[in-house]
DRENPA-3360 file (N, C-alpha, C; in nm, 2 decimals, always signed):
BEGIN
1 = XXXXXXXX = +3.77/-6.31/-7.31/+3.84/-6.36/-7.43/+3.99/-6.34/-7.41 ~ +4.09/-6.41/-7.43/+4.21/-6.43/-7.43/+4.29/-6.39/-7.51 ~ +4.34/-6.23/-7.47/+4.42/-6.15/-7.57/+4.54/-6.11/-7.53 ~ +4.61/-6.17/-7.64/+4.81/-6.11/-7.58/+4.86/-6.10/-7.74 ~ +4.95/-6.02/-7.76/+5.04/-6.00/-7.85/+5.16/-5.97/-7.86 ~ +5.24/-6.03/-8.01/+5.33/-6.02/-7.98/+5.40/-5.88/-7.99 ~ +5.49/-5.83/-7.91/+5.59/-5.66/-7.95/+5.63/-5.69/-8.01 ~ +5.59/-5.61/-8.15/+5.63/-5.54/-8.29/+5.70/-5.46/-8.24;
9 = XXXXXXXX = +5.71/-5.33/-8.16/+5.76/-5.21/-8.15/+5.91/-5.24/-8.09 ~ +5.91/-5.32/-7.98/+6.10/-5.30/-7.92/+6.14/-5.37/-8.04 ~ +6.29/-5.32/-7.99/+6.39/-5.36/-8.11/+6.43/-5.54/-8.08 ~ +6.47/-5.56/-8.13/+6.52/-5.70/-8.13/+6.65/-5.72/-7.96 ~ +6.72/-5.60/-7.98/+6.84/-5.58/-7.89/+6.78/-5.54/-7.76 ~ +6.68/-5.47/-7.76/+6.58/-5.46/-7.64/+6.53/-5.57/-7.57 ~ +6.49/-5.68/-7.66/+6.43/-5.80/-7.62/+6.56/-5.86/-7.55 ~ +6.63/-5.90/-7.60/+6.74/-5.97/-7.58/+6.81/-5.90/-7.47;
17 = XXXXXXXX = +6.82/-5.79/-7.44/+6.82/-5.74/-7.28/+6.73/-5.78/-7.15 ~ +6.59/-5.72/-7.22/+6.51/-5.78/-7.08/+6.55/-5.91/-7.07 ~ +6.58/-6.04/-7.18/+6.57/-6.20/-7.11/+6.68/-6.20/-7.04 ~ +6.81/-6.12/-7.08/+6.92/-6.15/-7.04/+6.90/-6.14/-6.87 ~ +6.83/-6.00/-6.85/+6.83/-5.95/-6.69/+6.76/-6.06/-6.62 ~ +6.70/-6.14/-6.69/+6.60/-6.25/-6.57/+6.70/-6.38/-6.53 ~ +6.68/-6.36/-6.39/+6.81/-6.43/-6.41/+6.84/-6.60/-6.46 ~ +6.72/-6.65/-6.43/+6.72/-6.80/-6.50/+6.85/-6.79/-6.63;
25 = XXXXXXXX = +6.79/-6.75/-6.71/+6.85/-6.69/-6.84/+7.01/-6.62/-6.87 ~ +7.04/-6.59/-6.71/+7.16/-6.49/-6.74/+7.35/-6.57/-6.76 ~ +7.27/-6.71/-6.77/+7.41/-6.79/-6.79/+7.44/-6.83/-6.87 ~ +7.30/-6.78/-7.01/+7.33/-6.83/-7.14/+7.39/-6.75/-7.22 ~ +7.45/-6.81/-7.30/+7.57/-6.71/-7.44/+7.51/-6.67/-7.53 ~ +7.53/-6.67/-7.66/+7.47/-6.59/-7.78/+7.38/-6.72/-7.84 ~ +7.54/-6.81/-7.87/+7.51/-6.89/-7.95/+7.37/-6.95/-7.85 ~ +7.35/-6.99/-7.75/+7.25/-7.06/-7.66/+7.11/-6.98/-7.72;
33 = XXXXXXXX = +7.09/-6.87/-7.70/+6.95/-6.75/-7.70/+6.94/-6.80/-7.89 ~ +7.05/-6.81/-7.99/+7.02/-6.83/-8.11/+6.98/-6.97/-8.11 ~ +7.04/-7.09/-8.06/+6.97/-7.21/-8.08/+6.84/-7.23/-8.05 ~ +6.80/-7.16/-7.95/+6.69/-7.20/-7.90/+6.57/-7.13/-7.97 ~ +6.62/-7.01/-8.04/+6.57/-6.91/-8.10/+6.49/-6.85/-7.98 ~ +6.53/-6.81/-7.91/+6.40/-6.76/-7.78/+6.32/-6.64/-7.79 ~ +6.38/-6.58/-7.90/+6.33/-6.42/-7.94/+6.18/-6.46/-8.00 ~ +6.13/-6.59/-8.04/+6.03/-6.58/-8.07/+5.95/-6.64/-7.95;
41 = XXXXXXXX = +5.98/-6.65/-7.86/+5.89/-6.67/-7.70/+5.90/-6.52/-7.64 ~ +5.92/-6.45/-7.66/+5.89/-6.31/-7.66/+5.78/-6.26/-7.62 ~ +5.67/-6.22/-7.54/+5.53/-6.16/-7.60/+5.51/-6.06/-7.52 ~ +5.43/-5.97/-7.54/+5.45/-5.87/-7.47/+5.28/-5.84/-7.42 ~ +5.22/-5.81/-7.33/+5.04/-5.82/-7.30/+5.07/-5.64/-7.24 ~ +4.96/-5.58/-7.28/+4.93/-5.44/-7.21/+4.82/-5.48/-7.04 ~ +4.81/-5.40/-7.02/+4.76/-5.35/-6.88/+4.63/-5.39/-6.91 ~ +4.59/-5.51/-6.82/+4.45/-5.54/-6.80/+4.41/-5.69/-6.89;
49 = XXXXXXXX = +4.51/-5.66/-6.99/+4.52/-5.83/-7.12/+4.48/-5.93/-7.03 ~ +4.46/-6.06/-7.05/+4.48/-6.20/-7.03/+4.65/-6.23/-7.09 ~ +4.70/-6.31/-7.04/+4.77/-6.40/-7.02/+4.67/-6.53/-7.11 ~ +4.62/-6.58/-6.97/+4.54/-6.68/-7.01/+4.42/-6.67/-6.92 ~ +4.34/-6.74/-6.96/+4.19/-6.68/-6.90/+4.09/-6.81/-6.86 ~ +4.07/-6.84/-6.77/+3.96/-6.99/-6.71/+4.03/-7.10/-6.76 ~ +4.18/-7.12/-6.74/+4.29/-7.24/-6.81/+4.24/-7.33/-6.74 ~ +4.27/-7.50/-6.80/+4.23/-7.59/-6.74/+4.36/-7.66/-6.81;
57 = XXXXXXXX = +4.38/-7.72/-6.85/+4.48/-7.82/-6.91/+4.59/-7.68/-7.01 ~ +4.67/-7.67/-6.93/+4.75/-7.51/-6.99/+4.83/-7.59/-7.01 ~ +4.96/-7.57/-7.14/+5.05/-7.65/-7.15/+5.17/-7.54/-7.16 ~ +5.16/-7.38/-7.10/+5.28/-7.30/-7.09/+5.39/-7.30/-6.95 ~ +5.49/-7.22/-6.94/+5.56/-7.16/-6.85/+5.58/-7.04/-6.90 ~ +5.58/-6.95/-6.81/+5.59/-6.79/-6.85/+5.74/-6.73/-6.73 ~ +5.76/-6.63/-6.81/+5.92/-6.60/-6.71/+5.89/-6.47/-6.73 ~ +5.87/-6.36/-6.58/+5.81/-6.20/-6.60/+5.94/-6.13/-6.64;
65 = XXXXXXXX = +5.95/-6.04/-6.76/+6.09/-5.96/-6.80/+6.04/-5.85/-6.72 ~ +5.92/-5.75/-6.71/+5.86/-5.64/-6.67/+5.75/-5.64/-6.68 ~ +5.73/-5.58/-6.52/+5.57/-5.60/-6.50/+5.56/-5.68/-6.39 ~ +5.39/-5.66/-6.34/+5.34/-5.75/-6.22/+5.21/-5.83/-6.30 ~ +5.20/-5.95/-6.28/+5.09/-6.03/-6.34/+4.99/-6.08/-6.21 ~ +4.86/-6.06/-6.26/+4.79/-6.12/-6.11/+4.74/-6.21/-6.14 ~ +4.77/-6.33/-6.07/+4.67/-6.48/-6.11/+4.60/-6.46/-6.02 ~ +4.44/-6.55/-6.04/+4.31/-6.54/-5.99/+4.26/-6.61/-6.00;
73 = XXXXXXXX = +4.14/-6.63/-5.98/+4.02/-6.72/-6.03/+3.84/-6.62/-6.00 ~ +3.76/-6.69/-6.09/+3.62/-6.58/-6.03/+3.55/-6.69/-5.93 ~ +3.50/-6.67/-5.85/+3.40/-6.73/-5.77/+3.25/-6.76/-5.84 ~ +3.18/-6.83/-5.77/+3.07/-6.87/-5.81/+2.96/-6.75/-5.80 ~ +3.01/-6.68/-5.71/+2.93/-6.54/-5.72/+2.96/-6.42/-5.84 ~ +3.06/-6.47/-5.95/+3.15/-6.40/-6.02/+3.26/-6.33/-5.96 ~ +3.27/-6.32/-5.83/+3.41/-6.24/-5.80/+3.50/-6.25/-5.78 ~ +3.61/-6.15/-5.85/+3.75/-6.18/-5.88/+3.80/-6.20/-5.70;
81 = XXXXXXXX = +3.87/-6.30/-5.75/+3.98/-6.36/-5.61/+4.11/-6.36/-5.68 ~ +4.22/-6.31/-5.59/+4.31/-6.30/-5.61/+4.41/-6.37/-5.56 ~ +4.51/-6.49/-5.60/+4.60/-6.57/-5.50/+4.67/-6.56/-5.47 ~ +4.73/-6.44/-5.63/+4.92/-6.47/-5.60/+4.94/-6.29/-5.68 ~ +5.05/-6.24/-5.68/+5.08/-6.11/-5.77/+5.23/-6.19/-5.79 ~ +5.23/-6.19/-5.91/+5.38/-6.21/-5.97/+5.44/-6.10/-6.03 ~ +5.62/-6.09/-5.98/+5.61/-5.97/-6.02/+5.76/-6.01/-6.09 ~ +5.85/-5.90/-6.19/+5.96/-5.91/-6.24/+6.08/-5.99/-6.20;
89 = XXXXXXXX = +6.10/-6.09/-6.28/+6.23/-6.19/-6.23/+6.16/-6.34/-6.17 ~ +6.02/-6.29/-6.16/+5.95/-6.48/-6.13/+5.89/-6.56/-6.25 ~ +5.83/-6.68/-6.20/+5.79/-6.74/-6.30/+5.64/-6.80/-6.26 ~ +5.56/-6.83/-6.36/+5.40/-6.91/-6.33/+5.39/-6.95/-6.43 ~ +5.27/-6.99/-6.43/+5.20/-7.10/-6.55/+5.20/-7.21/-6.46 ~ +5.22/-7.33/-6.59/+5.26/-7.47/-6.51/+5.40/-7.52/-6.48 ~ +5.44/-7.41/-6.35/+5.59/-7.45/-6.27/+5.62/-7.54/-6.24 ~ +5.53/-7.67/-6.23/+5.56/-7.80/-6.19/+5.56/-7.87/-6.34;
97 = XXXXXXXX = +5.58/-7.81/-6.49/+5.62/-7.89/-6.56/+5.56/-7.98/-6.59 ~ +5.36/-8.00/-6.55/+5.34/-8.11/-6.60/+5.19/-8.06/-6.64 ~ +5.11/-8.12/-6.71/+4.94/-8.08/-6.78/+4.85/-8.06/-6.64 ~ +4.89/-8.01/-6.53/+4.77/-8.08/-6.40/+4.66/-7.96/-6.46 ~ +4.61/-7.98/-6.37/+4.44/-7.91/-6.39/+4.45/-7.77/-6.34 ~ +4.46/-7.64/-6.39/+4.44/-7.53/-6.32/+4.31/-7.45/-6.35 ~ +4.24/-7.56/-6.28/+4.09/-7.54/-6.34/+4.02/-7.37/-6.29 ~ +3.98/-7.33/-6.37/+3.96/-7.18/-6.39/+4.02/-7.06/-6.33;
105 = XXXXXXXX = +4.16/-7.11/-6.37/+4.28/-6.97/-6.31/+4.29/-6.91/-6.42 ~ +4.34/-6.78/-6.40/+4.32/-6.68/-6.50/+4.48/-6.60/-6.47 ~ +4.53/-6.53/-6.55/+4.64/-6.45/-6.52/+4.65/-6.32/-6.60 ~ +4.67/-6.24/-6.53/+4.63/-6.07/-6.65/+4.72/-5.96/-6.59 ~ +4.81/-5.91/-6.70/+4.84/-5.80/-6.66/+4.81/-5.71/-6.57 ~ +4.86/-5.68/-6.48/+4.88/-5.58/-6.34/+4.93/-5.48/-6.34 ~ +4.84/-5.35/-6.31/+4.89/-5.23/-6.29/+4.95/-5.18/-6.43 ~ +5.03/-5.23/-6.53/+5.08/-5.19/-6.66/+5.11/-5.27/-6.73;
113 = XXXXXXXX = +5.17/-5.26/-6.82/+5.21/-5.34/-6.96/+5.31/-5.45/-6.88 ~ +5.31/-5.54/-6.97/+5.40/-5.66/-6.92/+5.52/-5.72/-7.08 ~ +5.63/-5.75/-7.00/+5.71/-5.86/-7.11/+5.71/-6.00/-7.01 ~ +5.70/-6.08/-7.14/+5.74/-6.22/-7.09/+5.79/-6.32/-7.20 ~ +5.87/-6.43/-7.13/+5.93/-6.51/-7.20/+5.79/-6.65/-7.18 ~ +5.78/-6.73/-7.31/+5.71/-6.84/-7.27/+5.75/-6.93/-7.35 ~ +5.73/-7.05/-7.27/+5.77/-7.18/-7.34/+5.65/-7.30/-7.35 ~ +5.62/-7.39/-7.42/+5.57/-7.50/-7.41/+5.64/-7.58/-7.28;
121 = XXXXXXXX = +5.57/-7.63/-7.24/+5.67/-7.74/-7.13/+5.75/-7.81/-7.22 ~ +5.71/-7.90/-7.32/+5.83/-7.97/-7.40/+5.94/-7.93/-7.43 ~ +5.97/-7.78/-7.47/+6.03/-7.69/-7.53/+6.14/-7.69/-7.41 ~ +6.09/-7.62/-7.28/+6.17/-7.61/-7.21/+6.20/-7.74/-7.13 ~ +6.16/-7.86/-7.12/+6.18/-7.93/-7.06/+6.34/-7.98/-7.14 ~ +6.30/-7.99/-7.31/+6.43/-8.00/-7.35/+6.55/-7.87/-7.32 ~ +6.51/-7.80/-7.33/+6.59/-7.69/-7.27/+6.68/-7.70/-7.10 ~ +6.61/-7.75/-7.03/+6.65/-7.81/-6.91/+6.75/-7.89/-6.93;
129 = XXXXXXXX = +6.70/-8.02/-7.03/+6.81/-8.13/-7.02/+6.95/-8.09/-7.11 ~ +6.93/-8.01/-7.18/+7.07/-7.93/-7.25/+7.20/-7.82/-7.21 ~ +7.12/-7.73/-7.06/+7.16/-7.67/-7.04/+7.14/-7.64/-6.88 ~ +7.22/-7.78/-6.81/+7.23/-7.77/-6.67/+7.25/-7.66/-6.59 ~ +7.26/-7.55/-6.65/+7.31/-7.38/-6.56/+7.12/-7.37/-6.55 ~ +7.08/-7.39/-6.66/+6.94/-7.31/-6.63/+6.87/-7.40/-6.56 ~ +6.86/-7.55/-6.59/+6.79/-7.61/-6.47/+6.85/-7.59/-6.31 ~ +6.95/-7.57/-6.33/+6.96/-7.51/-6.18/+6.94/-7.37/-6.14;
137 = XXXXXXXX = +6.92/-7.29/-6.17/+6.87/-7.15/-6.18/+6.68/-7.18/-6.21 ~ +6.69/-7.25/-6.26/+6.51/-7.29/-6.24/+6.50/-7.34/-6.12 ~ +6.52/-7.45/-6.07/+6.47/-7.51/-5.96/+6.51/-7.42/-5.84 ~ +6.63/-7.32/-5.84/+6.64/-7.28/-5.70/+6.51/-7.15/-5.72 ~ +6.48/-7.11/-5.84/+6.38/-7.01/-5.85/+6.24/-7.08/-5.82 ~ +6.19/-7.21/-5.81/+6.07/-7.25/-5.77/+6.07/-7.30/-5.64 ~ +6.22/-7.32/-5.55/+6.20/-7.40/-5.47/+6.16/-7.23/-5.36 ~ +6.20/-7.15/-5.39/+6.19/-7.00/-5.35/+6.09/-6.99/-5.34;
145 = XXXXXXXX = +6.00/-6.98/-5.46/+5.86/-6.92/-5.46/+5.75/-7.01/-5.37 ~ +5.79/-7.15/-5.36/+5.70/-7.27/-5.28/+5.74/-7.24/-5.16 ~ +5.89/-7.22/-5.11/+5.84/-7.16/-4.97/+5.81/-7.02/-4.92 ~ +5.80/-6.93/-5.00/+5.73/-6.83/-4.97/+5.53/-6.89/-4.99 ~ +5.49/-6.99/-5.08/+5.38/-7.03/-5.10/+5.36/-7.09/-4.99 ~ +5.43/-7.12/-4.89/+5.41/-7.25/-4.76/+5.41/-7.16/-4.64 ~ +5.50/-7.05/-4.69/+5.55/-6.95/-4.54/+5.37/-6.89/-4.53 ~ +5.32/-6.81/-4.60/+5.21/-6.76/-4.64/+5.08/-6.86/-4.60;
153 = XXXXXXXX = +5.12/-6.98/-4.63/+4.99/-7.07/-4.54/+5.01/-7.11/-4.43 ~ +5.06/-7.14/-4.35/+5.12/-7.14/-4.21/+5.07/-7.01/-4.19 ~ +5.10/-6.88/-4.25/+5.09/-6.76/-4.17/+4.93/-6.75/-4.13 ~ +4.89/-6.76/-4.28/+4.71/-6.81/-4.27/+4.65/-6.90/-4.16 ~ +4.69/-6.98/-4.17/+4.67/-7.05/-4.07/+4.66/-7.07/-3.91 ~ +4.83/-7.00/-3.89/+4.84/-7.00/-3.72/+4.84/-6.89/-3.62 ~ +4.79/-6.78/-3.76/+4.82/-6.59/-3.70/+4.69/-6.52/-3.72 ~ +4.70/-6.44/-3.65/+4.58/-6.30/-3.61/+4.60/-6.25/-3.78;
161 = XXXXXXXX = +4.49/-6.20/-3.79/+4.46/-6.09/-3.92/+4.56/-5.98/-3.87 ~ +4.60/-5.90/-3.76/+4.71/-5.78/-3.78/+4.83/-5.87/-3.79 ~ +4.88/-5.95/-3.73/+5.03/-6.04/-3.75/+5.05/-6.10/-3.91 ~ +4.93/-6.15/-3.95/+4.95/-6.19/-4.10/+5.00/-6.07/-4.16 ~ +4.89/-5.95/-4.19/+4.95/-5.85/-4.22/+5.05/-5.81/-4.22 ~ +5.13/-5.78/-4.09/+5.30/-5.73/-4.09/+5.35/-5.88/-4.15 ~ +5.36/-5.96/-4.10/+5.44/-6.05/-4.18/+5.48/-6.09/-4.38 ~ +5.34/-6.00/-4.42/+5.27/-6.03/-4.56/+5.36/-5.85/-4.57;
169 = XXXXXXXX = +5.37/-5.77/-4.51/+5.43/-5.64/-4.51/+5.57/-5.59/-4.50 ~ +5.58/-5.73/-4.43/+5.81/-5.70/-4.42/+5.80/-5.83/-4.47 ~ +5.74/-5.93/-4.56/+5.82/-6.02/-4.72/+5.79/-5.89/-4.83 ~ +5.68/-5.79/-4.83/+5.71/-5.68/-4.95/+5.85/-5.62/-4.92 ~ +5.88/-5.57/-4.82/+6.01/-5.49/-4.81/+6.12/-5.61/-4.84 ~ +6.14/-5.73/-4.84/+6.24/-5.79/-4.84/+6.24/-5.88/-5.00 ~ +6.11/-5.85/-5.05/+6.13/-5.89/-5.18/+6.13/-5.84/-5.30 ~ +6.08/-5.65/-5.22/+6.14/-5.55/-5.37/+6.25/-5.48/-5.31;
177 = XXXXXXXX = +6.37/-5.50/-5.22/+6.43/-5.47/-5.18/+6.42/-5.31/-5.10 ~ +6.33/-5.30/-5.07/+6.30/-5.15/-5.05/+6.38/-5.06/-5.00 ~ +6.39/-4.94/-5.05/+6.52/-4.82/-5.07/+6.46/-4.73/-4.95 ~ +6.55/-4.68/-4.86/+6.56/-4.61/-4.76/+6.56/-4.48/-4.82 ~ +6.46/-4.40/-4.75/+6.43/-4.30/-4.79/+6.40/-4.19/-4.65 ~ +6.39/-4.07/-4.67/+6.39/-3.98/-4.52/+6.27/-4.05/-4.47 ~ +6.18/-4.07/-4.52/+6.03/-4.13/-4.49/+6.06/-4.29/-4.44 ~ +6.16/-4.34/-4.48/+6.19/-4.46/-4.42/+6.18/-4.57/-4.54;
185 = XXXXXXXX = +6.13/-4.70/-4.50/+6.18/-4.78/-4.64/+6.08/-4.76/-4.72 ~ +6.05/-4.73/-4.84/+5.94/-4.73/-4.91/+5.92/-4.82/-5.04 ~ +5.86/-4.90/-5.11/+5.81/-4.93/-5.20/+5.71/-4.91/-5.26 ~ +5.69/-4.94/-5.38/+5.58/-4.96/-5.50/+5.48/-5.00/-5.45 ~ +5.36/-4.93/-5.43/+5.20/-4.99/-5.41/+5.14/-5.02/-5.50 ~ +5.14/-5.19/-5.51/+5.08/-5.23/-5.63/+4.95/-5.22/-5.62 ~ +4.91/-5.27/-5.48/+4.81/-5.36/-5.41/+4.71/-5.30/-5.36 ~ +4.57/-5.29/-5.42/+4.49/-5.26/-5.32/+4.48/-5.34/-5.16;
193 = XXXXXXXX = +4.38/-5.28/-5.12/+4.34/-5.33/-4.98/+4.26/-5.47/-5.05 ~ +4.17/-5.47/-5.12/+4.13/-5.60/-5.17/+4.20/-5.69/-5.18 ~ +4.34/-5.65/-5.26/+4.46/-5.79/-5.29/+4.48/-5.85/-5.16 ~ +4.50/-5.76/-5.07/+4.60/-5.76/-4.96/+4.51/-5.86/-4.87 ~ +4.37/-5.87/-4.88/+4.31/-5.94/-4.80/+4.23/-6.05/-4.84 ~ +4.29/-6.08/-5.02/+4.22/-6.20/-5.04/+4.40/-6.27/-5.03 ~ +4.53/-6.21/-5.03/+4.63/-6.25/-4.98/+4.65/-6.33/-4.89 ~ +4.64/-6.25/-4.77/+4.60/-6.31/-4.63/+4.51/-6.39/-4.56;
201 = XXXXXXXX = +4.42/-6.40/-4.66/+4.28/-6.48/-4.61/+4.23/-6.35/-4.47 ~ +4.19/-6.22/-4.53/+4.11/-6.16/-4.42/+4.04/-6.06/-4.54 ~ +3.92/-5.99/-4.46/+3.86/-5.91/-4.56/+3.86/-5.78/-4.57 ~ +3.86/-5.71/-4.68/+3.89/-5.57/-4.73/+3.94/-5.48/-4.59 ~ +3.79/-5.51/-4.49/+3.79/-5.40/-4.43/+3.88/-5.37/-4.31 ~ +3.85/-5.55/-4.27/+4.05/-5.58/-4.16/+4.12/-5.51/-4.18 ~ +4.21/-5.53/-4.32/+4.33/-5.47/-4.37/+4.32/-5.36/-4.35 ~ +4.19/-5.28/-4.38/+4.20/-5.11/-4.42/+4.23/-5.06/-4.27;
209 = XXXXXXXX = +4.16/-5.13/-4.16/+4.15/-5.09/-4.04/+4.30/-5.14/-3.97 ~ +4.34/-5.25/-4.02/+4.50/-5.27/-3.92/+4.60/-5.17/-3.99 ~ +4.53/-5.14/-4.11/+4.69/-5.06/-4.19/+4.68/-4.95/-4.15 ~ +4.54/-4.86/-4.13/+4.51/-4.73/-4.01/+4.59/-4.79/-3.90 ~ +4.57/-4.87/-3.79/+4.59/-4.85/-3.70/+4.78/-4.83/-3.68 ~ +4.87/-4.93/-3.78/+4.94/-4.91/-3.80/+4.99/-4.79/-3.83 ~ +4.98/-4.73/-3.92/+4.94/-4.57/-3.94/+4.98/-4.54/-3.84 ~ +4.89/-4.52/-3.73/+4.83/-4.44/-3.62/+4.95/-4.49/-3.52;
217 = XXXXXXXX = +5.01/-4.56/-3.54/+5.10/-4.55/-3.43/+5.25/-4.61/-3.52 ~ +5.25/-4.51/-3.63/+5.38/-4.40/-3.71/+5.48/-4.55/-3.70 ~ +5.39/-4.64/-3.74/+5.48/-4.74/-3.80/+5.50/-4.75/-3.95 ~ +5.42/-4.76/-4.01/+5.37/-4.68/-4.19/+5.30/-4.64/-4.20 ~ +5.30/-4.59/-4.31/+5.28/-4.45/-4.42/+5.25/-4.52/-4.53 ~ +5.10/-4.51/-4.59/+5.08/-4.54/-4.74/+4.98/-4.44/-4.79 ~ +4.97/-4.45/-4.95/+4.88/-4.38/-5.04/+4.89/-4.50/-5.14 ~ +4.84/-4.45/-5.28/+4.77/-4.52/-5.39/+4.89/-4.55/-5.42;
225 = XXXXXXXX = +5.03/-4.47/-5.44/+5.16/-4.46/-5.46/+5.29/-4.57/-5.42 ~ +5.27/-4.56/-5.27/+5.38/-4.63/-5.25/+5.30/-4.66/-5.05 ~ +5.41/-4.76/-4.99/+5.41/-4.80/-4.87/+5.54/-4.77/-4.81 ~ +5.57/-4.66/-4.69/+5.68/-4.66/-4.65/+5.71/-4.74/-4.49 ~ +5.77/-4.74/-4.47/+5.80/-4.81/-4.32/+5.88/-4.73/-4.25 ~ +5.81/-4.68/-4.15/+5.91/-4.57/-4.08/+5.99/-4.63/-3.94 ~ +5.89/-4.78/-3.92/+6.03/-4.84/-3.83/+5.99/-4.99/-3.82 ~ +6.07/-5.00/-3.91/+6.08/-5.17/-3.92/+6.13/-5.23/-3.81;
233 = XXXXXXXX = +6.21/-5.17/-3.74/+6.28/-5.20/-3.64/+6.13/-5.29/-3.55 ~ +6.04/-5.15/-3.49/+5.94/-5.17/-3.37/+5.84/-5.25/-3.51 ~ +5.81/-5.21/-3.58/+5.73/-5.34/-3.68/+5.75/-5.51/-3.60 ~ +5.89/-5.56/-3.63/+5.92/-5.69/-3.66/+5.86/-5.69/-3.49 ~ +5.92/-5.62/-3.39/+5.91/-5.65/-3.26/+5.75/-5.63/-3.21 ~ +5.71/-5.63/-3.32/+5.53/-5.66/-3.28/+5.54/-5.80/-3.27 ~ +5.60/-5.87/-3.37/+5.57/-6.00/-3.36/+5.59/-6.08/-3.31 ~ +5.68/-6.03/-3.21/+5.72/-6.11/-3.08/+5.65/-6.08/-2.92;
241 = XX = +5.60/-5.97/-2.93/+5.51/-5.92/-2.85/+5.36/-5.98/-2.86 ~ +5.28/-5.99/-3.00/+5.18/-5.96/-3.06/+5.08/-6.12/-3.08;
% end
């Protein structure tokens, strides 16, 4: 069942911070966020909610304030498949702006509570045609995510299960910016080994076994917690070796 609600609890001034931080959003003025009224595209979903659930004819766009959202779909065996993890500062739904079929995709809260901005396509479509800063701040933000969607099928396609991996391993480090630490670069482990290998197109136990072996030869370091990289350097130069 399809459950999201709106936050009652943050303040009004709260809200109107997280939209401001995203950046689509960060060229508009006061008067802009009051015309449009956008405080009421607001909604906020807890950890595990739907978004939306088996969509077929969806008529939203969603913009993440905070939070990681995982779109999916179930298989005919019931099991959850995972395609994409969306995480703070991107956008999903229907990105292409138009009714196509997203015949039994689902989207749900990840790992914690989520904010997001959402629009009807009409809504924003007009929004677009009034406010050329954000249609340009939109399109360079989709034309991003499609080639990271293209880089990722190519990788599927023309690479070994350990090369997919590092490659799917240094775009994490390069797209949560990851902070140098004595341990080396580390970020947020959202992801199980499941994600990671309906990501890649390889299965659970690949991953578990290339990210040991990696491990094992003190390239990273992970727990339930975080993923560090102790040398990106010899990492990347696998892949020119490998």
């Amino acid at each position: 069942m399809l459950t999201s609600r709106v936050n009652t609890i943050m303040t009004i001034d709260n809200k109107f911070l997280l939209i401001r931080n995203h950046n689509i959003f960060a060229c508009m003025t006061e008067e802009d966020y009051e015309e449009i009224n956008i405080i009421h595209n607001f909604i906020e979903a807890a950890k595990g909610e739907y978004i939306y659930f088996d969509s077929h004819f969806h008529n939203k766009l969603y913009f993440v304030k905070g939070g990681s959202i995982k779109i999916g779909y179930y298989d005919n065996e019931g099991k959850e498949v995972v395609k994409e993890i969306i995480r703070q500062g991107e956008t999903f739904g229907q990105i292409t702006l138009e009714r196509n079929n997203m015949d039994g995709e689902f989207a749900m809260a990840y790992k914690g509570d989520v904010s997001l901005c959402a629009f009807n396509i009409q809504d924003f479509e007009k929004l677009l045609r009034n406010k050329p800063d954000v249609a340009l701040s939109f399109t360079r933000q989709i034309g991003h995510q499609l080639r990271n969607i293209e880089n990722r099928l190519v990788n599927v396609l023309n690479k070994d299960v350990k090369t997919r991996l590092i490659n799917f391993l240094l775009y994490l480090v390069k797209e949560n910016i990851a902070e140098e630490t004595v341990e080396g670069f580390c970020i947020p482990n959202h992801l199980t080994h499941e994600d990671i290998a309906n990501l890649i197109g390889s299965s659970r136990q690949t991953v578990t076994t290339s990210l040991n072996e990696l491990a094992s030869q003190n390239l990273i370091s992970f727990n339930r917690q975080q993923i560090c990289f102790l040398n990106v350097k010899e990492l990347k130069k696998y892949l020119t070796v490998g």
